[in-house]
C-alpha positions as CSV (number, residue, x, y, z in Angstrom):
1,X,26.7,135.1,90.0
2,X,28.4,135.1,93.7
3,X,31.1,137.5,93.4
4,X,33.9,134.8,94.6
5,X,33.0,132.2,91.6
6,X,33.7,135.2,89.3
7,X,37.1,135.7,90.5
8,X,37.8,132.5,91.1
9,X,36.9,132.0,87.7
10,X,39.0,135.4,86.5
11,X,41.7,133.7,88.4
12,X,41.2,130.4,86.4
13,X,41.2,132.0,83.3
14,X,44.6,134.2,84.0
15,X,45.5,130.6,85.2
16,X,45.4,128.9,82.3
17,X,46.3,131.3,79.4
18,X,49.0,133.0,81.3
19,X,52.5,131.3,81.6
20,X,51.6,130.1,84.7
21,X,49.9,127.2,82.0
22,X,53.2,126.2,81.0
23,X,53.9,124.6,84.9
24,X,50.5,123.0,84.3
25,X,51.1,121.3,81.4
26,X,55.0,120.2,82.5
27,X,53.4,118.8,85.6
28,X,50.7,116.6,83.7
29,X,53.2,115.3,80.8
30,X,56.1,114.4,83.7
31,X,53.4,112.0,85.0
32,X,53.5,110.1,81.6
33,X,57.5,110.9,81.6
34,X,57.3,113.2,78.6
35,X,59.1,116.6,78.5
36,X,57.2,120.2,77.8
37,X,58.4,121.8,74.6
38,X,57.1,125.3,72.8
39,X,53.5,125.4,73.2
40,X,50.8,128.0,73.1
41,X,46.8,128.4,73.6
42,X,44.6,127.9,71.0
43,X,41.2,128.1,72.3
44,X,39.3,129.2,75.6
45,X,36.0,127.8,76.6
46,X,34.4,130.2,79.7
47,X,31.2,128.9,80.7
48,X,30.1,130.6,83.7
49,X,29.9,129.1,87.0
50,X,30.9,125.6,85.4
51,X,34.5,126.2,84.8
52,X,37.4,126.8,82.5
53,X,38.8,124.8,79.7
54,X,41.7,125.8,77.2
55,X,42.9,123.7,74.5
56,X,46.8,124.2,73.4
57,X,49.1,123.2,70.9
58,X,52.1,121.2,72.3
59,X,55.7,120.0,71.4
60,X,56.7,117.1,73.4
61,X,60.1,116.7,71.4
62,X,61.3,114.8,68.5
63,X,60.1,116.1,65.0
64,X,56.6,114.8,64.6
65,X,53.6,116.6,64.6
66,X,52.0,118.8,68.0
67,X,50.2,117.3,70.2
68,X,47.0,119.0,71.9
69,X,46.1,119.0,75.3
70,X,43.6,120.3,77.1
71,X,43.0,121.7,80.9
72,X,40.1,122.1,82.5
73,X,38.8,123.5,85.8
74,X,35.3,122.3,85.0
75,X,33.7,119.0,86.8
76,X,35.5,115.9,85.2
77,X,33.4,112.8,86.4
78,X,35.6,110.2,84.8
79,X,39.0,109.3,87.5
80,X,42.3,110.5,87.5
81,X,44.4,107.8,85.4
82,X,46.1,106.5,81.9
83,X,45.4,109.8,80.3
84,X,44.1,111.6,82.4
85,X,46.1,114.1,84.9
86,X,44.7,115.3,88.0
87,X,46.6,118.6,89.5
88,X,45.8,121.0,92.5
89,X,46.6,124.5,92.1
90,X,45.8,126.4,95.4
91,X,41.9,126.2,95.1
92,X,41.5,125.1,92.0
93,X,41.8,121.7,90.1
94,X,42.7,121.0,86.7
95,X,42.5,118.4,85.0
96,X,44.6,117.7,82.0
97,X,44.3,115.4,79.1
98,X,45.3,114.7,75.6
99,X,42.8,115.0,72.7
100,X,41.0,113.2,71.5
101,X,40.5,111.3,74.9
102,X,38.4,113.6,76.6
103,X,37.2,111.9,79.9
104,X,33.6,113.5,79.3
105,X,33.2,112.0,75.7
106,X,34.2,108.2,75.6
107,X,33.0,108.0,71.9
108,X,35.4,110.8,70.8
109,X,38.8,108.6,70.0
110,X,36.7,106.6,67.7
111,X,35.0,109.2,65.8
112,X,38.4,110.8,65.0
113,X,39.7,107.8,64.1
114,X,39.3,106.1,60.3
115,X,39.8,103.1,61.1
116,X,37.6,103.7,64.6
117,X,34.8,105.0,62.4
118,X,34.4,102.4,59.7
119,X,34.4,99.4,62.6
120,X,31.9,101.2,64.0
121,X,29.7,102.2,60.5
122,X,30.6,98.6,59.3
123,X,31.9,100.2,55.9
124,X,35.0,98.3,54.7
125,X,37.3,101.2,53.5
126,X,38.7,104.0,56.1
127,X,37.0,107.8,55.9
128,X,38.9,110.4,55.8
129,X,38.0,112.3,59.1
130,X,37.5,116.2,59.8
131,X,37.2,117.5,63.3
132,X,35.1,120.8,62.6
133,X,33.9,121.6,66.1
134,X,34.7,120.9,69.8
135,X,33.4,121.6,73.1
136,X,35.8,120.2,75.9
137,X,33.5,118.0,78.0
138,X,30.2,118.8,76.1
139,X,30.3,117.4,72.4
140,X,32.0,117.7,68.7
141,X,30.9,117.1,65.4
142,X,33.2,114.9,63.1
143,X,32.8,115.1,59.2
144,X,33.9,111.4,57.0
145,X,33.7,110.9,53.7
146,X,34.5,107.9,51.5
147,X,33.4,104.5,49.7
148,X,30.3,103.4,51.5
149,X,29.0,105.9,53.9
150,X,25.6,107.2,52.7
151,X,25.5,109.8,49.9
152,X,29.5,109.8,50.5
153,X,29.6,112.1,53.3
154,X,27.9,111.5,57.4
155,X,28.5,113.7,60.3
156,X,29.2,112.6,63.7
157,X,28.1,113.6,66.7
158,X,29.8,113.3,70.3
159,X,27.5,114.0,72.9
160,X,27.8,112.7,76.9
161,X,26.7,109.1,76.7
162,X,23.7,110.4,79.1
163,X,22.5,112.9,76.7
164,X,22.5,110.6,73.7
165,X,19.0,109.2,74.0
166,X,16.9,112.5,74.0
167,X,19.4,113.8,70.7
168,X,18.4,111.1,68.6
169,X,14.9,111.6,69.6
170,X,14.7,115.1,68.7
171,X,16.4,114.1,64.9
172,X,13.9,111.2,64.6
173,X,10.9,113.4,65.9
174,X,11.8,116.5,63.7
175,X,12.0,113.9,60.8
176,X,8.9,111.9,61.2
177,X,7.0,115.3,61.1
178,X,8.5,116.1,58.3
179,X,11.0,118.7,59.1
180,X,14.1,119.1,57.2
181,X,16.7,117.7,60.1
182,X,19.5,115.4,59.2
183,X,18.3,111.5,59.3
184,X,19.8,109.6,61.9
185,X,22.0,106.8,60.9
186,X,23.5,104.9,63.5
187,X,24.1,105.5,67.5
188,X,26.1,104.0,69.9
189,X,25.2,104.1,73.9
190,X,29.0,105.8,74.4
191,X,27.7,108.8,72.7
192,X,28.1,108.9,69.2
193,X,25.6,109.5,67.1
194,X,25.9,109.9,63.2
195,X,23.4,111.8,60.9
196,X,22.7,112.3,57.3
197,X,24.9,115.3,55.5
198,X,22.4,118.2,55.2
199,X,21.2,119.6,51.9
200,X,22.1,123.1,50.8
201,X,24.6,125.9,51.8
202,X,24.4,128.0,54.5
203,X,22.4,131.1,55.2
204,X,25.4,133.0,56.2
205,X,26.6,132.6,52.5
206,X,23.4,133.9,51.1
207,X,23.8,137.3,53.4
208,X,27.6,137.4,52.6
209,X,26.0,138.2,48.9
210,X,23.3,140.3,49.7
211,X,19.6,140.0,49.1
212,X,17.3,142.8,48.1
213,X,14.5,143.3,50.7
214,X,11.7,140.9,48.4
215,X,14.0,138.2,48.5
216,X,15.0,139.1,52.0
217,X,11.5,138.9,53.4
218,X,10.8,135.7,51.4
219,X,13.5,133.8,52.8
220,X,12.3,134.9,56.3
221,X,9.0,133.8,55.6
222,X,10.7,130.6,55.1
223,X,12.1,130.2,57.8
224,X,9.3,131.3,59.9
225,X,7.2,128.4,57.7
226,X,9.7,125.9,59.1
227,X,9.4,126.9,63.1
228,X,5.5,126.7,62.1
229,X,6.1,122.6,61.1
230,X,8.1,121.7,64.3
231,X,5.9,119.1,66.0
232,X,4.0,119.7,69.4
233,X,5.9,116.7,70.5
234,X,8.2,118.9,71.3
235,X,6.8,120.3,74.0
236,X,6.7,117.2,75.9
237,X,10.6,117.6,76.0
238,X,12.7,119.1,78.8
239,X,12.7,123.0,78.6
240,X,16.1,124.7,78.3
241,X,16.7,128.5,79.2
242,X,16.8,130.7,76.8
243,X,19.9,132.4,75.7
244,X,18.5,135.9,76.8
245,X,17.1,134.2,80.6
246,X,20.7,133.9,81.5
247,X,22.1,137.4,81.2
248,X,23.9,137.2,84.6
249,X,26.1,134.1,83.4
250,X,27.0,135.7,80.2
251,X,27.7,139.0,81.4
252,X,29.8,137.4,83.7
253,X,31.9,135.4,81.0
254,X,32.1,138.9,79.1
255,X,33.3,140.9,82.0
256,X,36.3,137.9,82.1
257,X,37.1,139.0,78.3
258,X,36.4,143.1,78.6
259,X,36.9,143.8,82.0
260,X,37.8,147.3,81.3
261,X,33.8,147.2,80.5
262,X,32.6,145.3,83.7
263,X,30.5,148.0,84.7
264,X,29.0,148.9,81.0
265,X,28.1,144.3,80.8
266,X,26.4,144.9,84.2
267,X,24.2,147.8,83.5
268,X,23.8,145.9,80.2
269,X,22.5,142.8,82.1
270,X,20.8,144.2,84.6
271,X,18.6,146.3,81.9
272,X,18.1,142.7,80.0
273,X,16.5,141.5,82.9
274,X,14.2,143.8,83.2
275,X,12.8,144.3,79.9
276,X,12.5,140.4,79.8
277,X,10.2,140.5,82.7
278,X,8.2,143.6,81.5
279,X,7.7,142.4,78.0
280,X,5.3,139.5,76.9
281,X,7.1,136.6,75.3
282,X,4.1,135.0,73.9
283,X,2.7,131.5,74.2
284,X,5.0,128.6,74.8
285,X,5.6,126.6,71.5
286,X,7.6,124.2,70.4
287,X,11.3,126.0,69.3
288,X,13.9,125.2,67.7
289,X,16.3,126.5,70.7
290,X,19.6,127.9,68.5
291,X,18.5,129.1,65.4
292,X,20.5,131.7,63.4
293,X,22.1,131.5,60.0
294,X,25.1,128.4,59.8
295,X,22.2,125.8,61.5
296,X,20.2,127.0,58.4
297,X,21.0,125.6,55.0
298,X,19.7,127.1,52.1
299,X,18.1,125.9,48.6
300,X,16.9,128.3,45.8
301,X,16.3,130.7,48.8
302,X,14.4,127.6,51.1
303,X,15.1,126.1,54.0
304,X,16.4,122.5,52.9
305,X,17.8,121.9,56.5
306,X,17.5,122.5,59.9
307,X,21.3,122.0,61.8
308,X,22.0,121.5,65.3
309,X,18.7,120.2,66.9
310,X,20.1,119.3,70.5
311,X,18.1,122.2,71.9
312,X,14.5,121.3,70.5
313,X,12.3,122.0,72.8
314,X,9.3,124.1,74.3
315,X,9.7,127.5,74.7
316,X,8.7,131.1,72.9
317,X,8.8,132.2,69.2
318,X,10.4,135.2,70.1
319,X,13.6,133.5,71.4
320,X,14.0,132.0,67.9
321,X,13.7,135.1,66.3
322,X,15.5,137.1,68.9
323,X,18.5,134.4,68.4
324,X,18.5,134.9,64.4
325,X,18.7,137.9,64.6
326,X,21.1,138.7,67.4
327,X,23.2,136.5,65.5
328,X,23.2,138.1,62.0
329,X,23.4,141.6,63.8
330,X,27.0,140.4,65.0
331,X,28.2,139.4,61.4
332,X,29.6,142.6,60.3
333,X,31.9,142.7,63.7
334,X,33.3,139.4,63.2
335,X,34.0,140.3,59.5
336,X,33.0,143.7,58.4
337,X,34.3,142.7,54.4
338,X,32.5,140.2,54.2
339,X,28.9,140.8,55.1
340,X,28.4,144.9,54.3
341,X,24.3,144.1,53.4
342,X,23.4,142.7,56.2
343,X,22.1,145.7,57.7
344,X,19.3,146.2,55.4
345,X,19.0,142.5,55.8
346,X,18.3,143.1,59.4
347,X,16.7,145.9,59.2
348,X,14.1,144.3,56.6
349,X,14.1,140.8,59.3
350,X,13.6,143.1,62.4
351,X,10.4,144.8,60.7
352,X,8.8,141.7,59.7
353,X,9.7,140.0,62.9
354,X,8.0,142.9,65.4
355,X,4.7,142.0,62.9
356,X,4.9,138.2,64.7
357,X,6.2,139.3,68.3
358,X,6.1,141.7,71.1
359,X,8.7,144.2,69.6
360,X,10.2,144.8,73.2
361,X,10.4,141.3,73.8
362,X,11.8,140.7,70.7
363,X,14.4,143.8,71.1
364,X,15.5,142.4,74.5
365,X,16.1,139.1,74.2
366,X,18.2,139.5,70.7
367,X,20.1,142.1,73.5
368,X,20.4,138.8,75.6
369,X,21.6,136.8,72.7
370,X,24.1,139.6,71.6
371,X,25.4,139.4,74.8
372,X,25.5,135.7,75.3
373,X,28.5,136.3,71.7
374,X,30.8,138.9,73.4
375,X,33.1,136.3,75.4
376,X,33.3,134.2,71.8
377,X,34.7,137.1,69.8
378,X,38.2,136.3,71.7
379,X,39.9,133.6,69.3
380,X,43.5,132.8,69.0
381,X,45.3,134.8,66.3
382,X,42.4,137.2,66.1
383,X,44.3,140.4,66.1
384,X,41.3,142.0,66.0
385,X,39.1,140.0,68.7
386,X,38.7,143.1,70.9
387,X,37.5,145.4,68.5
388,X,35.0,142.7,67.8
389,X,33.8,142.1,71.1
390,X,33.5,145.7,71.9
391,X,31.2,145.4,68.6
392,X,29.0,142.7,70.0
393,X,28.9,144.6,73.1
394,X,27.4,148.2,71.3
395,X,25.0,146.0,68.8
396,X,23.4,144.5,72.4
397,X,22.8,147.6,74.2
398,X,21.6,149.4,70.6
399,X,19.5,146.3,70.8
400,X,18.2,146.8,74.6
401,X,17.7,151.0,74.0
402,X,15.4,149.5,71.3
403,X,13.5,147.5,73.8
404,X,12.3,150.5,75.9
C-alpha cells in the first residue's frame, strides 16, 4: 500500500480514537442542535485503503439511555443530510451518523426495530430484537424471536442493497444441493435478507472441551465431507481474494495496531508473498471463502450447518483449510482458559490437512490468515488486547517458518 494512504490512514485512526473525536462528534450533534456529553469508543473498524470507522457510546443529556454514533472516513455514497453529518478535517472527511441509520445499509433501522421487523415478516406480534454483529457500511446480522417467526427464532441479514441478489443466491444454491446453509426466508431489495436459525452449537464450543485425536480427526473429516458437497455452481460466481492474497492490506492494518512491530508485519508480509507464489495452491474449486469454527455448527460431532456463506465462491481447498485452521491456531491468544486442547487439536488438523494439500501452501496461507486477525485482537475494554495481538502475530510467522 502507497506509503501516504498508510499514514493518512494512521492519522485517521489517531483521529478518531484520540480526543481529537470528541470535536468530531460536538461538531455533528450541534448540527441537529444537541449537546456532547461523556462519551467513549467502543469499536474500531480498519480496513486498509478503504477507510476508518469507530463506533462510540454517547450522552447527549438528560437521563435516558446512550446513544451510539458512528464516524467514518470510508466512502459514504448516500448525501450529507437528516442524519447524516458531513465534516472536513484537514484532508480527511468524516462522516457521522447515528445508529442504526447507517447511510450504507437502508434496511438496518427496520431490522432493529420490532415493530420494523414484524411489518416486514407479516407476523402479528413484535420480536424481540438482538443486534449481534456490525460492520459500519458493510452488513449486520440481527437475531428475533417470538410468536410466529419460523421455528421461533430467524436471523437477519443487512447487506448493501447491491449485494443482496448474489447473497440469496449463494443460500438458495448451497441449499438446493443439499448443503447444510440456513433456508432463506424472505428478502427485501433495501438489503435485508432473513434466513432460517441454524442447527447445532458451534465448533468453537466443542474445542473449548477438548477432543481426543479419533474424534478430532473425525470431525475434520466432516468438515472436509461438507467442502466436497458444495456445488460447482459455484464456480460460476465472482471470485473473491483470498484472505492470505492480501498480506500487504493486512499487514498494513496491523502495523496501525503494533506499530512498535511495523518492521517484524513487513518482513512477515513480504515472506507470505513469497511462499504463496512458490507453493502450488491446487485446482480451483468451489470454496466456502470463511470457514473456521463459529460459521460451523456442530451435531453429535457433524456438521449440521454451514454459517456465513457471503463469500461462496471459486477458489482453492487450501484457503479453506488454511483459514480453519489459522483461526483455531489464534484461540488460545484470545482466551488462553478457555481453549488449553486446542493445540493437539491443531496439531492432529494440520497433519491430516498436509495429507489433502501442498503442506507449504497450506503453512503459508494459514500465516496469511493469521495475519489478516492481528488488527482484530484490539477491542474496547480488552486489557489484554496487546498481548493478544502480539500472539496472533508469533502464531503467523511460526506458521510461515513452517512454510519453508
Amino acid at each position: 500500500m502507497d506509503e501516504s494512504v498508510s499514514q493518512t490512514e494512521r492519522d485517521d485512526v489517531a483521529l478518531l480514537t484520540g480526543p481529537g473525536a470528541g470535536e468530531v462528534l460536538g461538531a455533528a450533534l450541534a448540527v441537529e442542535g444537541a449537546s456532547l456529553g461523556p462519551w467513549q469508543v467502543h469499536t474500531v473498524h480498519h480496513r486498509p485503503g478503504a477507510g476508518v470507522t469507530v463506533g462510540y457510546t454517547v450522552r447527549t443529556g438528560g437521563d435516558g439511555p446512550d446513544d451510539y454514533l458512528c464516524a467514518t472516513t470510508g466512502r459514504v455514497t448516500a448525501p450529507a443530510g437528516a442524519g447524516l453529518v458531513r465534516l472536513e478535517n484537514g484532508a480527511s472527511v468524516v462522516h457521522v451518523w447515528r445508529h442504526p441509520a447507517d447511510p450504507e445499509l437502508p434496511a438496518l433501522a427496520a431490522a432493529c426495530s420490532p415493530a420494523g421487523l414484524a411489518q416486514r415478516l407479516g407476523v402479528e406480534r413484535q420480536p424481540t430484537v438482538e443486534l449481534l454483529a456490525y460492520r459500519p457500511l458493510r452488513r449486520a446480522v440481527v437475531r428475533a424471536r417470538g410468536t410466529g417467526l419460523t421455528d421461533g427464532e430467524v436471523y437477519a441479514k443487512v447487506v448493501r442493497p447491491r449485494g443482496l441478489h448474489q447473497l440469496a443466491t449463494r443460500h438458495r444454491m448451497l441449499t438446493a444441493a443439499g448443503v447444510p446453509a440456513p433456508e432463506v426466508l424472505h428478502e427485501d431489495d433495501d438489503g435485508l435478507l432473513v434466513i432460517r436459525a441454524g442447527r447445532g452449537t458451534s465448533l468453537a464450543n466443542a474445542l473449548a472441551r477438548g477432543m481426543e485425536p479419533a474424534r478430532a480427526r473425525a470431525v475434520l473429516d466432516d468438515v472436509v465431507a461438507v467442502l466436497d458437497r458444495l456445488p460447482a455452481a459455484a464456480l460460476e460466481l465472482p471470485r473473491r481474494p483470498a484472505w492470505a492474497e492480501r498480506s500487504g492490506h493486512y499487514a498494513h492494518a496491523a502495523s496501525v495496531v503494533l506499530p512498535e512491530h511495523r518492521a517484524r508485519i513487513e518482513v512477515l508480509a513480504d515472506g507470505v508473498a513469497a511462499a504463496l507464489a512458490g507453493t502450488d495452491p491446487g485446482p480451483v474449486v468451489p470454496t466456502h471463502g470463511d470457514l473456521y469454527e463459529a460459521n460451523l455448527l456442530m451435531t453429535d460431532g457433524r456438521v449440521s450447518t454451514l454459517l456465513d456463506v457471503d463469500s461462496l465462491g471459486p477458489g482453492h481447498r487450501v484457503d479453506d483449510l488454511a483459514c480453519l485452521l489459522a483461526h483455531v491456531s489464534v484461540l488460545p491468544h484470545l482466551a488462553p482458559r478457555t481453549y488449553p486442547g486446542v493445540p493437539a487439536v491443531l496439531r492432529t488438523w494440520t497433519e491430516q490437512c498436509e495429507r489433502l494439500v501442498d503442506p507449504g501452501a497450506l503453512r503459508a496461507r494459514a500465516a496469511g490468515v493469521v495475519l489478516s486477525l492481528v488488527a482484530g485482537a484490539r477491542r474496547t475494554g480488552a486489557t489484554g488486547w496487546r498481548a493478544d495481538a502480539e500472539g496472533r502475530l508469533a502464531e503467523a510467522e511460526a506458521w510461515l517458518a513452517g512454510a519453508g
